[in-house]
N, C-alpha and C positions, 0 to 999 in steps of 0.2 A: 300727353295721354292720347289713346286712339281706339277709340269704342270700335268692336269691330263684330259689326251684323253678318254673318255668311249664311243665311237658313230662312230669309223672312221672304223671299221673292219668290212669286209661283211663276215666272214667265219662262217659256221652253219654246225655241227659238224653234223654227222649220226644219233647220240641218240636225240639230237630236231628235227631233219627235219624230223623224220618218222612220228611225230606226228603233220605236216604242214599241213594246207589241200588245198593247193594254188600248181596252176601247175608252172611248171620250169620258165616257161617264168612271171606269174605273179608273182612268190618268185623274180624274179629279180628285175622285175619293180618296187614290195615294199621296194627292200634293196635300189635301186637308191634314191628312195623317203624318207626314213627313215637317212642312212648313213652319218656321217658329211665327207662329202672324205676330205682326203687332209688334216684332221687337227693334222693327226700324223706328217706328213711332216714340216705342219704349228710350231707345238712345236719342231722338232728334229731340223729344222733349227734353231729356236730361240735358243734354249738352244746352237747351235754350235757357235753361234753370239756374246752372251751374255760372257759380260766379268766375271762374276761370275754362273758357269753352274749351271742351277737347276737339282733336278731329273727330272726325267720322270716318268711318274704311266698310261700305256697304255693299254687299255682293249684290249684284243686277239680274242673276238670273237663277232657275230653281237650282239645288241640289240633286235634282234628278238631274239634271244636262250634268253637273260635276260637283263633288262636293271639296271644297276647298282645303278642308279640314282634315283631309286621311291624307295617308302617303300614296304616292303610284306605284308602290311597288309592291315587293312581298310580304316587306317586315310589317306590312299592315295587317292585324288578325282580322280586321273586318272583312276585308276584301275573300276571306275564306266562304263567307256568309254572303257573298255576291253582294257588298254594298263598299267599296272599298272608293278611289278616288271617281271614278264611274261604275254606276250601281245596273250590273246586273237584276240582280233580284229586287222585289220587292219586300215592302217592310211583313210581309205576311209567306217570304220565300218563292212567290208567285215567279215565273220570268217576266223581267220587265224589257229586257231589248236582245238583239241578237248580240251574238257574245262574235262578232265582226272586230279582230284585233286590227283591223286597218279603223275602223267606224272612232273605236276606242280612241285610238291616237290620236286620230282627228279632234277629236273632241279634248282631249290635253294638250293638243296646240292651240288649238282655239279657245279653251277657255284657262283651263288649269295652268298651265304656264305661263301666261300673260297677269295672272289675279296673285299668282306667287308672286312675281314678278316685281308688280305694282304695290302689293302689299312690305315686301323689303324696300321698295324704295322709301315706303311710307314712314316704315323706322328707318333707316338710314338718318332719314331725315332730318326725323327727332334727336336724334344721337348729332347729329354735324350741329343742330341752331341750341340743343337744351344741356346733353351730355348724357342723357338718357331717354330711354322708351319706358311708357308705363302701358301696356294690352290689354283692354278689357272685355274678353269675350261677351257676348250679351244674345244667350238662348234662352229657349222655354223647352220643354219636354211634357210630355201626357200624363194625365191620372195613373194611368194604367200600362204597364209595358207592354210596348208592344213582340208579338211574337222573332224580331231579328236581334233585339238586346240580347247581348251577351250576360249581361248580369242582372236579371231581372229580378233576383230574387235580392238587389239591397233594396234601404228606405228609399223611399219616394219624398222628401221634405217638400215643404214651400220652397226654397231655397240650399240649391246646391251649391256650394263654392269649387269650383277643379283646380288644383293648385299642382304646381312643378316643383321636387325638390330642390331642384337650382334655379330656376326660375322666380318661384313666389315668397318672398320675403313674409318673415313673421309681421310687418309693420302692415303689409299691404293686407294679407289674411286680416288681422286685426278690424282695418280699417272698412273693410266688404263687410263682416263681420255688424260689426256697430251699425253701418249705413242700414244692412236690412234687418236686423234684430227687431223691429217693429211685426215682422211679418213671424213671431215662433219659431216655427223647427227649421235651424238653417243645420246642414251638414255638410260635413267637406267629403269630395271624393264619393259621392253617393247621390245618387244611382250612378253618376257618369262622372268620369277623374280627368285630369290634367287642361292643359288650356293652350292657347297657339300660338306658338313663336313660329318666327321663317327661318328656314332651317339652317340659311347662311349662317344663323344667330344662337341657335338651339344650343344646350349643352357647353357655349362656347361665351359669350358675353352676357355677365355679370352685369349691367347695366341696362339691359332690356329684360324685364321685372313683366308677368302676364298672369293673371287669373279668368276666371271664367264665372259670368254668372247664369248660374241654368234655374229659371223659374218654371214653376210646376204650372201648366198653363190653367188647370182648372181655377186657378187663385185669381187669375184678370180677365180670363174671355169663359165662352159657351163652346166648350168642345166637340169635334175637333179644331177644327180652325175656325170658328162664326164670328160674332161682333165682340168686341171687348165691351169690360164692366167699367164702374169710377175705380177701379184697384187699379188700373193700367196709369195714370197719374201718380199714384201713392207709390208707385213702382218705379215714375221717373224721378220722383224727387228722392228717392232712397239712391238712386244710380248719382243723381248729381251731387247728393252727399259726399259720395265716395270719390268724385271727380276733383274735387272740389280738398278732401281730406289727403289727397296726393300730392299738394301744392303747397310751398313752407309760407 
């Protein structure tokens, strides 16, 4: 199994932020608003918990330098809405950087391609020593959507599960399921759907199995991004459940 954080780091490196065009104080307010806090925390403790440790696969830098998670290319709808594998806009349609197709690229050799990169190897991996990959996305999202969601208008649960038709097995749904049923209204596919394979693998291998857990942040911290509550515990030990309920 390989918990895999890409959302929880606000650090934004000298070579993207020359090309920001947001002052100090609003680059914060968008990392607050943007950032999943806490959910590198949220997997380090699970994996401490879990009596079979998964790995770890933790993105080192913000989502505004690249988000790992979109495609680069067109078939991405978000990249419509200027937030695509390097984010234009901000999450309120602000400009966030100069729209510099040279700046861009830059920044998918630098970061996006190397973290795809390393994240296949990561499955690879699991696939050459176990015979399978088990993925388990691990986000938070806001109370309240913010104005660049595309579907703002589904529920907002405690607990989103994103699952892939070919990718998320009934056993593993089940099994996320149980883990956080402590927490009420878990839904699938709501507010936000699917979860992250690398694309070597996407649609193609049957043996690399990925959901996504998207927690509603008002449930363990002080929104937007401030200190976490005692839920953020109750949250890992619900994750290592489910780590733990992957292993025969």
């Amino acid at each position: 199994m390989i918990l895999h954080v890409p959302h929880a780091s606000t650090r934004i490196d000298d070579d993207a932020r020359r090309r920001i065009r947001l002052t100090d104080r609003a680059l914060a307010r968008e990392i607050a608003l943007l950032t999943d806090a806490h959910t590198d925390v949220i997997a380090a403790r699970a994996a401490a918990a879990a009596h079979h440790e998964p790995c770890r696969f933790v993105n080192l830098v913000s989502r505004l330098v690249v988000d790992p998670e979109r495609f680069p290319d067109e078939r991405e709808e978000m990249r419509a809405a200027g937030m695509g594998a390097v984010y234009t806009r901000t999450s309120h349609g602000e400009q966030l950087r100069d729209t510099d197709e040279a700046h861009i690229e830059h920044l998918l050799d630098t970061y996006y391609r190397p973290y795809a990169a390393a994240m296949t190897s990561a499955v690879d991996e699991r696939l050459a020593a176990t015979g399978r990959a088990v993925v388990v996305d691990v986000h938070s999202y806001p109370s309240r959507a913010l104005p660049y969601e595309l579907h703002a208008d589904r529920p907002r649960p405690a607990i989103c599960l994103g699952t892939d038709p070919f990718h998320t097995p009934p056993g593993l749904l089940a099994a996320a399921r149980d883990a956080f049923a402590g927490f009420g209204d878990v839904a699938e596919n709501a507010p936000f759907a699917g979860c992250y394979v690398p694309l070597k693998h996407y649609g193609r291998t049957g043996a690399v199995t990925a959901i996504m857990i998207e927690i509603r942040r008002d449930t363990y911290l002080h929104e937007p991004g401030g200190p976490p509550t005692d839920a953020l515990d109750t949250l890992a030990a619900a994750l290592a459940r489910l780590v733990d309920a992957m292993y025969p």
